[in-house]
N, C-alpha and C positions, 0 to 999 in steps of 0.2 A: 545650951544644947538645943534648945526652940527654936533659935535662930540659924542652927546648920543649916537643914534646909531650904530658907529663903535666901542664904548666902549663895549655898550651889547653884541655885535656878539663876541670879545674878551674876558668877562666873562666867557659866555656861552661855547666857547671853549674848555677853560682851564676847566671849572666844568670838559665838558664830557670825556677829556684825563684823569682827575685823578679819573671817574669810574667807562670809560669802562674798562676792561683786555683789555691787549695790546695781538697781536698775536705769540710774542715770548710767553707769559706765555699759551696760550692757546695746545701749540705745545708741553710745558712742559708736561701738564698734560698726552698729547698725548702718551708719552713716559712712562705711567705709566703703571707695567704689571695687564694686567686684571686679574679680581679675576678666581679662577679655578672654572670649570664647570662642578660642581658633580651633581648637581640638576638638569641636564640635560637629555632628554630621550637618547639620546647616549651613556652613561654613564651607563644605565642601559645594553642597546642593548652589549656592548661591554664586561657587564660581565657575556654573554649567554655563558652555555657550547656547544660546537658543536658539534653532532655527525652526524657521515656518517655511512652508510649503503650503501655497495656495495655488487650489487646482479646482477644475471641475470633473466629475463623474465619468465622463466618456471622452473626453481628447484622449487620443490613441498616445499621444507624447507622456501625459499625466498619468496614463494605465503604465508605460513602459519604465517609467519612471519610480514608479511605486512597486510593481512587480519586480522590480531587477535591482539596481543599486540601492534604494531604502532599503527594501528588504532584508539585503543582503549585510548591509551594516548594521539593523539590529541584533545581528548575530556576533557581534564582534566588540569589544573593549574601547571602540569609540563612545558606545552609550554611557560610558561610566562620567563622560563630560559634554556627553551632550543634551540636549532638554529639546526635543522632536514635536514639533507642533502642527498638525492638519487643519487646514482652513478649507474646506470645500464651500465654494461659489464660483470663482474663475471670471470667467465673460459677462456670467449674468447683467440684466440689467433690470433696473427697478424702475419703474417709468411715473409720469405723474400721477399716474390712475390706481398707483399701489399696486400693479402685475407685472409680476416678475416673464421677464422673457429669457428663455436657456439657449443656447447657440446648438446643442447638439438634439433639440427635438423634446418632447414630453418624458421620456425617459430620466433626461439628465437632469431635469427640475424634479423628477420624483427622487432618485437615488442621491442627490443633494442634501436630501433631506434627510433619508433614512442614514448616509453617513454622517453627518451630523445631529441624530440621535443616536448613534452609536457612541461617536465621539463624548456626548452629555452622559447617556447609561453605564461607559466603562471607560473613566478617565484614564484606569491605567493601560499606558500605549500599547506596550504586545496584543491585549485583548482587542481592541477596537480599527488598530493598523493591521491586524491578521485578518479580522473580518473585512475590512475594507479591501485590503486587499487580494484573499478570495471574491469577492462581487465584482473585482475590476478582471480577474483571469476568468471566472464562472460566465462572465457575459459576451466575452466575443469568442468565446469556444467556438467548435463549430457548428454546435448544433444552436446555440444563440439564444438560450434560455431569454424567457422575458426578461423584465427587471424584477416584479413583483418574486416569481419562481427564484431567480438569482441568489437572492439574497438570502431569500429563503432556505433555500437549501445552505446554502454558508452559516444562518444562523442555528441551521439543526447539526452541523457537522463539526462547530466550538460548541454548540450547547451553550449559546448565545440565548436568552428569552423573548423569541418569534412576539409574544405576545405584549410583552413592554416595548420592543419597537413600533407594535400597530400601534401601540395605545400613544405613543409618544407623536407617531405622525396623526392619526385621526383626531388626536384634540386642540391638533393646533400647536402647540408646543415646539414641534421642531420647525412650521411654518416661521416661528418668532426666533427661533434660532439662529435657524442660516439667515435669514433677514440681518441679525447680528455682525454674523460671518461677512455679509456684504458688504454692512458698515466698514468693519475692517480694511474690507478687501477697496472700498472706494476711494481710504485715506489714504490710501499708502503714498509716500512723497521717497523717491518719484512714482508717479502714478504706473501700475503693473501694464504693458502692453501686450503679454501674454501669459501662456499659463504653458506647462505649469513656471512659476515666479518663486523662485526661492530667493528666501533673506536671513541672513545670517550676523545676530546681533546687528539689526538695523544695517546692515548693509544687503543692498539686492547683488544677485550675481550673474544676472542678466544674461544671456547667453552660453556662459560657462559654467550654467547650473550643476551637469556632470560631475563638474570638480572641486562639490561639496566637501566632501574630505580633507582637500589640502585645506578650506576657505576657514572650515570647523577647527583645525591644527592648529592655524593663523589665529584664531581670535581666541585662543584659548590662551588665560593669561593663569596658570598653575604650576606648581612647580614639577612637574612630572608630566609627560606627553606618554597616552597608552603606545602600545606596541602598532596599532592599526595606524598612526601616524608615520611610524618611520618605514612601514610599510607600503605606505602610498604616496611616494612623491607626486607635488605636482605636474613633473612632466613624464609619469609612468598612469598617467589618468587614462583611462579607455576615452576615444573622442568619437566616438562611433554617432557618426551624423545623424541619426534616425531618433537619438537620444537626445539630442539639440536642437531638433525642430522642436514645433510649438504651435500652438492653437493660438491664432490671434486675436486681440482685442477688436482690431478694429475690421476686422472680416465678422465680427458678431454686429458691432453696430450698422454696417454697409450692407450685409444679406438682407436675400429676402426673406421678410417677416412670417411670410404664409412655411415657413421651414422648422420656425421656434414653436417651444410651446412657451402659449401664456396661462398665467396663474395668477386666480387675483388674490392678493396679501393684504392685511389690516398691515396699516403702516405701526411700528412701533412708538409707545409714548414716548 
């Protein structure tokens, strides 16, 4: 009868060795490749078409551009594939001496900057493409606010923080930015001959920039096209000429110099 309970504990044993999984087999399972992860919002994210838009601050083409058809397609079921990228620098040039030369004057080398601490302070786009695009309608108003006022007033009317953008331009920070920007804007193959220059999944669209929409349609390889697609064919595109000019590269290098502002830049490491 002494021996009952050393037998039970012995039973018991053996039951739970032959029910638990041992941790060799659990290590097995460990080893098995996970199922793929299509249903995943990444997955979606990843089959966004990109487009970039490199421009600078005051070509009237770049303002028109930004004000009127960008804008307008934020508002609409394209964004849900597309990935909208702002590059401001444009014509810039960066010379040997580290001084940035702007083609539209001292203005456009300052607001270059603060839209590109914009763009760094509120990467999500409605925020920072709203404010950019207030400072491009706020500044050829007619009464023609400065630059510095401009902006200003745009950053008090999102409730934008006036004071992270000084602090972003005064330390230097968005100086090394658009510096960045430039980088970008220098490689491009083929090289941008004007502005604004939109690219669309590595492709430029050179003069028929207008007719982003059908180019965004085109490269989008998903299985559903939003509604904004079959709403804009390519040949029901506005061609409206004034939208199709362009601020030129090489009317920046050929001007006279005494028209730009220069600014001197530490060159980046």
């Amino acid at each position: 009868m002494g021996s009952s309970p050393l037998l039970s504990f012995l039973v018991l044993t053996l039951m739970f060795l032959f029910v638990t999984p041992s941790h060799s087999s659990e290590y097995d399972a460990a080893q098995e490749p996970a199922p793929p992860f299509t249903s995943r919002k990444i997955s979606r994210n990843s089959e966004k078409v990109t487009m970039s838009l490199y421009y600078e601050s005051l070509c009237p083409y770049c303002s028109s551009f930004i004000v009127g058809p960008l804008a307008q397609v934020l508002e609409t079921d394209l964004m849900t594939i597309l990935n909208l990228r702002l590059v401001p620098w444009g014509n810039a040039i960066l010379d040997s001496n580290s001084t940035i030369e702007c083609q539209h004057g001292e203005d456009e080398c300052y607001l270059n900057i603060i839209h590109t601490c914009a763009i760094n302070l509120w990467p999500d786009l409605k925020k920072h493409f709203n404010f950019i695009k207030c400072i491009e309608k706020q500044y050829k108003a007619p009464d023609r606010n400065g630059a510095e006022e401009s902006w200003e007033v745009c950053s008090g009317k999102l409730r934008l923080s006036t004071q992270s953008i000084k602090k972003c331009y005064d330390s230097g920070h968005g100086k090394k930015l658009v510096l960045q920007n430039g980088k970008e804007t220098d490689h491009l193959r083929p090289p941008h001959e004007y502005v604004p220059w939109v690219v669309v999944d590595d492709t430029p669209l050179l003069d028929d920039y207008v007719n982003f929409i059908h180019y965004v349609c085109k490269a989008y390889k998903g299985k559903s096209l939003p509604k904004t697609c079959s709403s804009h064919p390519n040949t029901s595109i506005n061609k409206d000429t004034s939208l199709q000019s362009a601020c030129h590269s090489s009317e920046a290098m050929s001007g006279d110099s005494s028209g730009k502002h220069q600014m001197k830049m530490e060159p980046l490491a």
